[in-house]
C-alpha positions in Angstrom: 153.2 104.1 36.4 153.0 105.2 40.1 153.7 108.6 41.1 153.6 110.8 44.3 151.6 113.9 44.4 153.5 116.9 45.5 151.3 116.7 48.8 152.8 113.0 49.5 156.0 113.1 47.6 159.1 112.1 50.0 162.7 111.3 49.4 164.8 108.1 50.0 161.9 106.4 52.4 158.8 105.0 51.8 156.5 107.2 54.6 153.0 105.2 55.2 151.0 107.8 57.9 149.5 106.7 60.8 146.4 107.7 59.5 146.6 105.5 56.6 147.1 102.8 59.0 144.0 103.6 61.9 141.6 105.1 59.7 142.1 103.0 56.0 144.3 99.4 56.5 141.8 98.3 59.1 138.6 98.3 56.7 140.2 97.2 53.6 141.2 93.8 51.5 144.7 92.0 52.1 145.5 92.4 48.3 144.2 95.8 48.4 146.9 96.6 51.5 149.5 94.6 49.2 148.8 96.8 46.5 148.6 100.0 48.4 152.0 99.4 49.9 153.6 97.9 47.0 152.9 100.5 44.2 153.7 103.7 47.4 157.2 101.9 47.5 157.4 102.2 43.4 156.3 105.3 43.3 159.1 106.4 45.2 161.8 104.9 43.2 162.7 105.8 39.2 163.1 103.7 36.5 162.1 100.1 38.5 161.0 97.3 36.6 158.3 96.6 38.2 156.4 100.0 37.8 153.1 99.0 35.9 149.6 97.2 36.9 150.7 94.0 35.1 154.4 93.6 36.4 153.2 94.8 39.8 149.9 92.5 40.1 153.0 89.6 38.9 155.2 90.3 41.9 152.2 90.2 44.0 151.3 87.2 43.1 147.6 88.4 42.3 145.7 89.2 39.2 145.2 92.4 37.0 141.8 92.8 37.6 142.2 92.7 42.2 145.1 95.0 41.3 142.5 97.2 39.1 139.6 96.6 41.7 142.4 97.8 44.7 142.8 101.2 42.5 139.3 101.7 42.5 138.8 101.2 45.9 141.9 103.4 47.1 140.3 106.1 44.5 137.1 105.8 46.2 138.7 106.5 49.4 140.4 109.8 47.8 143.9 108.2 48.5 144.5 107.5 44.6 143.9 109.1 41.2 143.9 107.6 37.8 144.4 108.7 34.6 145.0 105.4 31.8 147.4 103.6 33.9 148.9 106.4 35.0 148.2 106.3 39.1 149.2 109.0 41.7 148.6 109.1 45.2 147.6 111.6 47.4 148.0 112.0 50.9 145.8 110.9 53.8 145.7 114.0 55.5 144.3 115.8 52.6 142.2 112.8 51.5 138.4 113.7 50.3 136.8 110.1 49.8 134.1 110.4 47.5 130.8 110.2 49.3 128.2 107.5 48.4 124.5 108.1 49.2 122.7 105.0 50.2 118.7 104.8 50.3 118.6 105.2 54.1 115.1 103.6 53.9 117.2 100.2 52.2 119.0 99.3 54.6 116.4 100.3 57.5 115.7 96.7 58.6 119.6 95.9 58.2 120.6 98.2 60.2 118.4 97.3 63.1 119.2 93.8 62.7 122.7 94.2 62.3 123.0 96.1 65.9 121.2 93.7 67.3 123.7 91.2 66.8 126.0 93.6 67.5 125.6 94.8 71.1 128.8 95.7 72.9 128.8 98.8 70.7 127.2 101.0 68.7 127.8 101.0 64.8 128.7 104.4 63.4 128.0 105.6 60.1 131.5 104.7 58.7 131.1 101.6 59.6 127.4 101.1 57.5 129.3 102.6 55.0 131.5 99.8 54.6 128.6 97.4 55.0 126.3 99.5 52.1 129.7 99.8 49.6 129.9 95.5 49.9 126.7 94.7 49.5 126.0 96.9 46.7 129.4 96.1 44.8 128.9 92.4 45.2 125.2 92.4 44.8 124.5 90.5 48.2 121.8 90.5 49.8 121.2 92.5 53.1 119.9 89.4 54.7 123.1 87.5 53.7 124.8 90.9 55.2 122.9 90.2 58.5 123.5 86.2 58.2 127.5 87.0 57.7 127.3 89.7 61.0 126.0 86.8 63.3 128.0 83.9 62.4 130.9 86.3 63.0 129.7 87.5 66.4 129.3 83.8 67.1 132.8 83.2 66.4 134.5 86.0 67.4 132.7 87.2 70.2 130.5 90.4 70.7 133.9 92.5 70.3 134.4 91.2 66.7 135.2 94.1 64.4 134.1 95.5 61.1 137.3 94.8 59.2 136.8 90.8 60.2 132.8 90.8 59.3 134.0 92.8 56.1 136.9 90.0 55.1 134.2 87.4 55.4 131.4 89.0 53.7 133.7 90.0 50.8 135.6 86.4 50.4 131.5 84.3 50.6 130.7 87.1 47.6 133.9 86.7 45.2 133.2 83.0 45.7 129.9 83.4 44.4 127.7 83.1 47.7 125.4 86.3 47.6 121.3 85.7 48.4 120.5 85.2 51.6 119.8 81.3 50.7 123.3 80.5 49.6 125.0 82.2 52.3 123.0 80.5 55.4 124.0 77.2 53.6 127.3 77.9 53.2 127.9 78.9 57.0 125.2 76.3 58.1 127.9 73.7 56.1 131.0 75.3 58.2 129.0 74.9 61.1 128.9 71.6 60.9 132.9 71.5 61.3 133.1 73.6 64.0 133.2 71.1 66.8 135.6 69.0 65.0 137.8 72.4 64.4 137.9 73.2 68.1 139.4 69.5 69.3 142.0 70.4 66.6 142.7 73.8 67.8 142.4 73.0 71.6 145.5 70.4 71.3 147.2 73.2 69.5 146.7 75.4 72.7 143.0 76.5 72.7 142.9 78.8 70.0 138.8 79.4 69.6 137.6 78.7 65.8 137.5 81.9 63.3 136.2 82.0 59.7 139.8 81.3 58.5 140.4 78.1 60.3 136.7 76.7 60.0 138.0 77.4 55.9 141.4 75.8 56.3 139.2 72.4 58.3 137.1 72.2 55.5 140.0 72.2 52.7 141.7 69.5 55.0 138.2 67.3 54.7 137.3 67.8 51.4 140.0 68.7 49.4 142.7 67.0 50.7 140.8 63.9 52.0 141.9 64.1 55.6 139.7 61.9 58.0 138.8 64.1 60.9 141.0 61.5 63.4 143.8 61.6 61.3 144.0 65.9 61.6 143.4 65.9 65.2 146.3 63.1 65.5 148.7 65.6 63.4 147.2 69.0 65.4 149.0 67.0 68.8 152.0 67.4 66.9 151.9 70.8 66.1 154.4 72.4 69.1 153.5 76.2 67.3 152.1 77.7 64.4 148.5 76.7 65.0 146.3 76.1 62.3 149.2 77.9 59.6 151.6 75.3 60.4 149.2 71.9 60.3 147.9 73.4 56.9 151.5 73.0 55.7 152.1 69.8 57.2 148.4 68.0 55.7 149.4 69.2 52.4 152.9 68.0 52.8 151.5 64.7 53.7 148.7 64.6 51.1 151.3 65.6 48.5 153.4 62.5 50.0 150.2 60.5 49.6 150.6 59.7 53.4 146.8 60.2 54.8 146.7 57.4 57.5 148.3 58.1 61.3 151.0 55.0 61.1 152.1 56.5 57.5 152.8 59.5 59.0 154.3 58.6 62.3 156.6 56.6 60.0 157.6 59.1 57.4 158.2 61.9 60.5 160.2 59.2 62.3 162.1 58.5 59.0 162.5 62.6 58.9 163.8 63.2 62.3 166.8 60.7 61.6 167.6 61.9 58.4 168.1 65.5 60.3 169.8 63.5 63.3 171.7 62.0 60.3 172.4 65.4 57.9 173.6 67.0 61.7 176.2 64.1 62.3 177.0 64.5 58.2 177.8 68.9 58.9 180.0 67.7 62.2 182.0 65.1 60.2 182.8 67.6 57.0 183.4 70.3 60.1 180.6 72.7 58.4 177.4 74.5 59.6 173.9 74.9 58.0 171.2 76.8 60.0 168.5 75.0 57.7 169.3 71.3 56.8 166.1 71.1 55.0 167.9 71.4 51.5 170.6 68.9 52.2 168.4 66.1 53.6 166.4 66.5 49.9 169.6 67.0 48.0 171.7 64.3 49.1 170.6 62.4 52.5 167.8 60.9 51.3 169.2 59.9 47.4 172.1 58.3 49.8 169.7 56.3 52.0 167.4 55.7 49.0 170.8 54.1 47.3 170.9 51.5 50.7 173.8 53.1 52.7 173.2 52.7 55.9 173.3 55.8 58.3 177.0 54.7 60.1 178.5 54.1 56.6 177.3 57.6 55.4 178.9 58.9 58.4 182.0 56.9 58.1 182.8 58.0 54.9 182.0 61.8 56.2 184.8 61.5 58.4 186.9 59.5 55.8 186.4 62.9 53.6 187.4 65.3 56.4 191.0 63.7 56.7 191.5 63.7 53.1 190.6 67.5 53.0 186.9 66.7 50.8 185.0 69.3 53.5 182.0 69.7 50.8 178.6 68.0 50.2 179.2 67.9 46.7 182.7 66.4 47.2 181.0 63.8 50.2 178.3 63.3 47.2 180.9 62.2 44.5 183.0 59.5 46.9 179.8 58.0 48.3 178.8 57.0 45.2 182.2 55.7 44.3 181.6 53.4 47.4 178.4 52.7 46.1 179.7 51.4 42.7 182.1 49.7 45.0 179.0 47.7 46.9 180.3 49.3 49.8 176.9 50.4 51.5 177.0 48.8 54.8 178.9 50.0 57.6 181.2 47.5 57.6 182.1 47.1 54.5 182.6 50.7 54.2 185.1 51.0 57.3 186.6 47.8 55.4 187.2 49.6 51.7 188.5 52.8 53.8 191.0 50.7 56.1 192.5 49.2 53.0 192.6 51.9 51.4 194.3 54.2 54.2 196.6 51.3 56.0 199.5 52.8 54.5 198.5 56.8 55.5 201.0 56.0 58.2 204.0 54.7 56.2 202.9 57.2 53.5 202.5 60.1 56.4 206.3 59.5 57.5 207.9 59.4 53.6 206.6 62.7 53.6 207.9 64.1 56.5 211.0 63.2 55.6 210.8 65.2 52.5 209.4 68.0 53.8 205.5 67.4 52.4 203.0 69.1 53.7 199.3 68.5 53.6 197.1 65.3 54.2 197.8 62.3 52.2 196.7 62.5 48.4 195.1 59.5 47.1 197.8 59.5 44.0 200.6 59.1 46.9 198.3 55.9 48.4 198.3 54.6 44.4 202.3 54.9 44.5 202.6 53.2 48.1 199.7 50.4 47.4 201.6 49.4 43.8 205.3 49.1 45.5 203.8 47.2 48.7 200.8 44.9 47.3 202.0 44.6 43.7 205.6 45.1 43.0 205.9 42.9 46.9 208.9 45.5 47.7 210.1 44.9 51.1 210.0 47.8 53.5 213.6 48.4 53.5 213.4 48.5 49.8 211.0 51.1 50.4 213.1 52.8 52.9 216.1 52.5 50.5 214.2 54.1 47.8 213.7 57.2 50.3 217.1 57.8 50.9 217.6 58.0 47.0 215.0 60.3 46.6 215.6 63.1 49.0 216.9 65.2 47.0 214.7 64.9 44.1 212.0 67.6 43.0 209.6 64.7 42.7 210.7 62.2 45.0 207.6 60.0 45.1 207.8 59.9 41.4 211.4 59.6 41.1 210.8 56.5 44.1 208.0 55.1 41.8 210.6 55.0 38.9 213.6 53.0 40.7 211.3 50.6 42.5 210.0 49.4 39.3 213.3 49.3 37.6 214.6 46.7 40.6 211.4 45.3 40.5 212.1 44.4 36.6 215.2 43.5 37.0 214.4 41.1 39.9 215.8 42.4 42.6 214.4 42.6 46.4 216.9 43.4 48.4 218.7 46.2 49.3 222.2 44.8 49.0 220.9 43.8 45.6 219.4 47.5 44.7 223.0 48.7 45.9 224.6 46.4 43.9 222.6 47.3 40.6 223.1 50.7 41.6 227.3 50.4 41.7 227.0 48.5 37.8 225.1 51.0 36.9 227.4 53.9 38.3 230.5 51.4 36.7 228.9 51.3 33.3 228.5 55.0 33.7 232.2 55.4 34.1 233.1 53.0 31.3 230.8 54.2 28.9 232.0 57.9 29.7 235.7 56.7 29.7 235.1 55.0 26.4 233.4 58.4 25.3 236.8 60.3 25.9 239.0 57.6 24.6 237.5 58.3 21.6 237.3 62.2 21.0 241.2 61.7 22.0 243.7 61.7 18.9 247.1 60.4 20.3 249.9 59.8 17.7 253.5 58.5 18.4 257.2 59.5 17.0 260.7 58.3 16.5 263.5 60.9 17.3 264.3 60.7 13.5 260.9 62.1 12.7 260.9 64.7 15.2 264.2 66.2 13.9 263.1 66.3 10.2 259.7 68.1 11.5 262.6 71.1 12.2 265.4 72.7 10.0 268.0 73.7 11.2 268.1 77.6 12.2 269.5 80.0 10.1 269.1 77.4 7.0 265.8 79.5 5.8 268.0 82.5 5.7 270.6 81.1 2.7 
């Protein structure tokens, strides 16, 4: 668990001094910055997740023991203090680094070597330190030490500082480079790349080799395979980024199992009109993505991979938009109807989306009339196609079936119904639908007629057996 010391406790802000930053950041290890800064920002919050070595050294994407060896160090510096896993820190300005005494008569030679080498300044005590604390962690030599200082003047220039010899020295140790012997090899061996390296760099825009890129050229030739024509032919495509940006492009490639220049040319030309392509898509559907990246994997290239052609996906983008689809996912589901329907090509799609839309017009005008709103609905081109390509109804069939319906709740349905019925019955016209539709109001009127005829009792008298119905009055009263 992190904590604060009274000293360098704060509320609601992560404070990192400016001391912290001039006098410690420069001089120490990446991961040890990371954890540094990562555990100060726990320490100021309660009750987070994260708040232990093994959950942190997780989000860091590091392991237990650099998160372990970056408490030590920070401890050493008097910036940390550790009990178990218990770890408070302390604050710079009251900082008391625990002093280390080197055999001054040791490092004697080194540090006469090591300034010569170094001559645009003079190296301070701090800075031997530094060198002293290395060597003697990591058990390397002081002529490796030495070795290390000049191939880093070499690349960096006279002005190259402590912090950069430092990196290098510390990432040839924890690879396992440490005598004097292994260490000239193993810069003799990045040597050799460093011509190469600074053709790359210069059509990049003249970047002069470091340690980090002469590392990075070495990965691209013998880890990933890369002839050294075929990364200087990629490093003229690279508009920015430098050396960052090819690295992800050469493993991209290598991952792709593209290592020659034509397989690449091809497979970036192939890229570019998918993103033309996914751009053209977004316009159609009448949406916006700042990073098309996604959508090209997701759905542009399973579509292309499927054999649509780059006009049919298009066509049927804009096909979607007037039916109200306005979604990838909704593009997604009716290309691959039109791709169960063979229709891949350009044509053939325009041809499936014409017949299926050449009535939107009639369709468009029915509901108008009965006050529809909205685009047309594929279950109102179903009604319209069945009437006109099946049933063969006329258009002033149609038209007669309209007037019916206008005052229907579900005139489209209710039109569906009748034009059946008439087709059934075989009748195409409209005198014939008017005649049908007069029997059927007469049979109506029959039938009800008939109905009331019989719920009606009607019985008939003489005069005779009226009168006898009556007595006479007064008779009751005798």
């Amino acid at each position: 668990m992190f904590k604060l010391s009274s000293e360098a406790s704060f509320d609601g802000s992560v404070t990192v001094e400016n001391k912290f930053i001039v006098e410690y950041l420069p001089y120490a290890d990446g991961d040890y910055v990371k954890v540094y800064l990562y555990g100060l920002s726990l320490a100021a919050r309660k009750d987070d997740p994260d708040d232990s070595l093994d959950r942190l050294a997780k989000r860091l994407g590091i392991d237990r023991a650099t998160v372990d060896a970056a408490i030590e160090y920070w401890t050493d510096q008097g910036l940390m203090a550790r009990l178990g896993d218990d770890v408070s820190y302390l604050s710079p300005r009251t900082a008391r680094p625990k002093v280390k005494k080197f055999d001054v008569d040791k490092y004697r030679d080194f540090n006469r070597i090591a300034q010569s080498y170094i001559t645009s300044r003079m190296i301070d005590n701090r800075e031997l330190g530094e060198y002293y604390a290395l060597m003697e962690k990591f058990d390397l030599e002081p002529a490796a030490m030495t070795s290390i200082i000049n191939y880093c003047v070499k690349l960096k220039g006279d002005n190259v500082s402590c912090p950069y010899i430092i990196a290098v020295a510390r990432n040839l140790a924890q690879d396992g480079y440490r005598s004097a012997e292994e260490v000239e090899n193993r810069l003799e061996e990045y040597g050799v790349y460093y011509n190469d390296l600074c053709a790359v760099l210069g059509a990049m825009g003249g970047k002069r080799p470091d340690h980090e890129s002469v590392q990075l050229y070495k990965k691209w030739r013998s880890a990933l395979k890369f002839d050294k024509d075929v990364i200087l032919h990629v490093a003229k495509c690279v508009k920015r980024g430098g050396a960052a940006t090819l690295d992800v492009k050469l493993a991209q490639y290598a991952e792709l199992g593209l290592f020659t220049a034509d397989k690449i040319d091809g497979y970036e030309t192939q890229r570019k009109e998918m993103y033309k392509l996914a751009k053209s898509v977004n316009k159609a559907l009448g949406v916006y993505y700042e990073n098309v990246d996604p959508e090209i994997s997701a759905y542009i290239r399973p579509w292309l991979d499927m054999g649509f052609e780059s006009a049919a996906i298009v066509s049927v983008a804009q096909y979607c938009m007037k039916n109200n689809l306005k979604t990838l996912a909704d593009l997604d589901a009716v290309v691959r109807d039109f791709f169960a329907a063979s229709a891949t090509t350009d044509a053939l799609a325009k041809e499936r989306i014409d017949r299926e839309t050449k009535y939107d017009g009639k369709i468009a005008e029915l509901m108008s009339a009965f006050s529809m709103q909205g685009a047309v609905k594929p279950s109102l081109r179903a009604f319209y196609s069945n009437w006109a390509d099946n049933l063969k109804s006329s258009p002033q069939l149609i038209e007669y079936a309209a007037r019916l319906a206008l005052t229907k709740s579900s005139p489209f349905a209710y039109m569906n119904s009748v034009l059946c019925a008439w087709h059934d019955k075989g009748i195409t016209t409209v005198d014939g639908a008017k005649n049908d539709g007069e029997r059927e109001a007469a049979a109506t009127t029959d039938a009800h007629e008939r109905t009331s005829s019989a719920n009606t009792v009607s019985e008939r008298f003489t005069a005779e057996e009226l009168n006898s119905l009556f007595t006479a009055y007064g008779e009751d009263d005798d």
